[in-house]
C-alpha positions as CSV (number, residue, x, y, z in Angstrom):
1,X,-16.8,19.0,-3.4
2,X,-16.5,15.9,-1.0
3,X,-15.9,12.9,-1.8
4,X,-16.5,8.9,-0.7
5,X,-14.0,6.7,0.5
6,X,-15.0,4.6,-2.4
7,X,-14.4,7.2,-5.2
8,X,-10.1,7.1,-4.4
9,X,-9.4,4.7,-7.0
10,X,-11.7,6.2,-10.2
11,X,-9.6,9.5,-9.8
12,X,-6.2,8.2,-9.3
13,X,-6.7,5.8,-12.3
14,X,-5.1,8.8,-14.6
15,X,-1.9,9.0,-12.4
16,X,-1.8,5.3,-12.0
17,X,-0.3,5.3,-15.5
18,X,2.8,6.4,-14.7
19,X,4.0,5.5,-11.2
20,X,6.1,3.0,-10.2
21,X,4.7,2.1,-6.8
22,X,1.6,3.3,-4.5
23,X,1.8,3.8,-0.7
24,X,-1.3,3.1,1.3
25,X,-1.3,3.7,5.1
26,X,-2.8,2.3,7.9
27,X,-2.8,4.7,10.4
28,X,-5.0,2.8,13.2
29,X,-6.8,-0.2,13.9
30,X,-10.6,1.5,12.4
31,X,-7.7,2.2,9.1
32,X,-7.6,-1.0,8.5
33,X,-10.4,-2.3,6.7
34,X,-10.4,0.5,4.0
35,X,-6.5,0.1,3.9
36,X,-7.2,-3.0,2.8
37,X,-10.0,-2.3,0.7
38,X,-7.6,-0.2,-1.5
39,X,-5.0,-3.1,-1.8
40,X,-6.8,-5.4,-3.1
41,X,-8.7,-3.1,-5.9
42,X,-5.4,-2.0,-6.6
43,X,-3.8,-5.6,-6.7
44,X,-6.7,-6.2,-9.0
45,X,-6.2,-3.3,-11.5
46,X,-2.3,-3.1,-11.5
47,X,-1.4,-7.0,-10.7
48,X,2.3,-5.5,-10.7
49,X,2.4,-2.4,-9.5
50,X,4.7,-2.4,-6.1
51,X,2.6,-1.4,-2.9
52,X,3.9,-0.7,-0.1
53,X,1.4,-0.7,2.9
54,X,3.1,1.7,5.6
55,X,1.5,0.0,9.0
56,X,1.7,2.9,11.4
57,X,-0.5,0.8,14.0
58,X,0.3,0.9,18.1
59,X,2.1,-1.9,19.0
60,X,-0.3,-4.0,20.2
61,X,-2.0,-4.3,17.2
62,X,1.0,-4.3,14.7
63,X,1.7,-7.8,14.1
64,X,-2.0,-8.4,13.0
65,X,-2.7,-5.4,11.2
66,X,1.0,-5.8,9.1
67,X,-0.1,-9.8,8.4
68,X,-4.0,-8.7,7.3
69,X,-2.0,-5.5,4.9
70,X,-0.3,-8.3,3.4
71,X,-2.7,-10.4,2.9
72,X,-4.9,-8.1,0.7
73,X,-1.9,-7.5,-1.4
74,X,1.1,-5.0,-0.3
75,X,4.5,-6.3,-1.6
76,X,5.6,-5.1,1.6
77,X,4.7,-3.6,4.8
78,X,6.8,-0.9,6.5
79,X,6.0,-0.1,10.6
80,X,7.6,3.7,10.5
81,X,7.6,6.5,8.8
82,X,11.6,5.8,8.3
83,X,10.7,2.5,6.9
84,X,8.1,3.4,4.6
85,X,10.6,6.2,2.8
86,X,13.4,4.1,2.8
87,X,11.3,1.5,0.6
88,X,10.0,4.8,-1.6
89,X,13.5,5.4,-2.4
90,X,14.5,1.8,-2.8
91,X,11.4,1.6,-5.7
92,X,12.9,4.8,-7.3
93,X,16.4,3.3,-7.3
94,X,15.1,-0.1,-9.7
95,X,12.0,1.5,-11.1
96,X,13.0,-0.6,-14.1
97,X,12.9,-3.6,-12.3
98,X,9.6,-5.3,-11.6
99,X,8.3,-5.4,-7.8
100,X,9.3,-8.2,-5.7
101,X,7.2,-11.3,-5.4
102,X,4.7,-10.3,-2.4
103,X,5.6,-11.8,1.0
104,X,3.3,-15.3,1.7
């Protein structure tokens, strides 16, 4: 059974009880908008759940992308796949802790 781009968040809210951060990646430029479509209903619905927006954009388009993933409500952005598991594990290391204030 298919489903919309719009239906991710009604099944994940189950899971969303008990993890301590959600990754959502940007894998291109035409990513982007439902990227951050997601961050911001999730923002909404978990105000302090950790998200970290992995940015796997080229280059050229990096810097904008990153800024727009941060604006819609990742606590932090990571540009590689490297990046993005090293913030994973740093979550699972303080998962008592609350997330970090978002970047401005």
């Amino acid at each position: 059974m298919a489903h919309g781009r719009h239906d991710v968040l009604p099944r994940l809210r189950p899971l969303l009880q008990v993890v301590i951060l959600a990754v959502v990646a940007s894998l291109a430029q035409d990513g982007l908008a439902h990227a951050r479509y997601v961050l911001k209903r999730l923002r909404a619905r978990f105000p302090d759940l950790p998200l970290v927006a992995a940015c796997w954009s080229p280059p050229d388009d990096r810097d904008e992308a990153c800024t727009a993933l941060l604006g819609a409500g990742a606590s932090e952005v990571a540009t590689t796949l490297s990046e993005t598991r090293d913030r994973i594990l740093q979550y699972r290391r303080v998962r008592a802790e609350p997330a970090p204030p978002r970047a401005a």
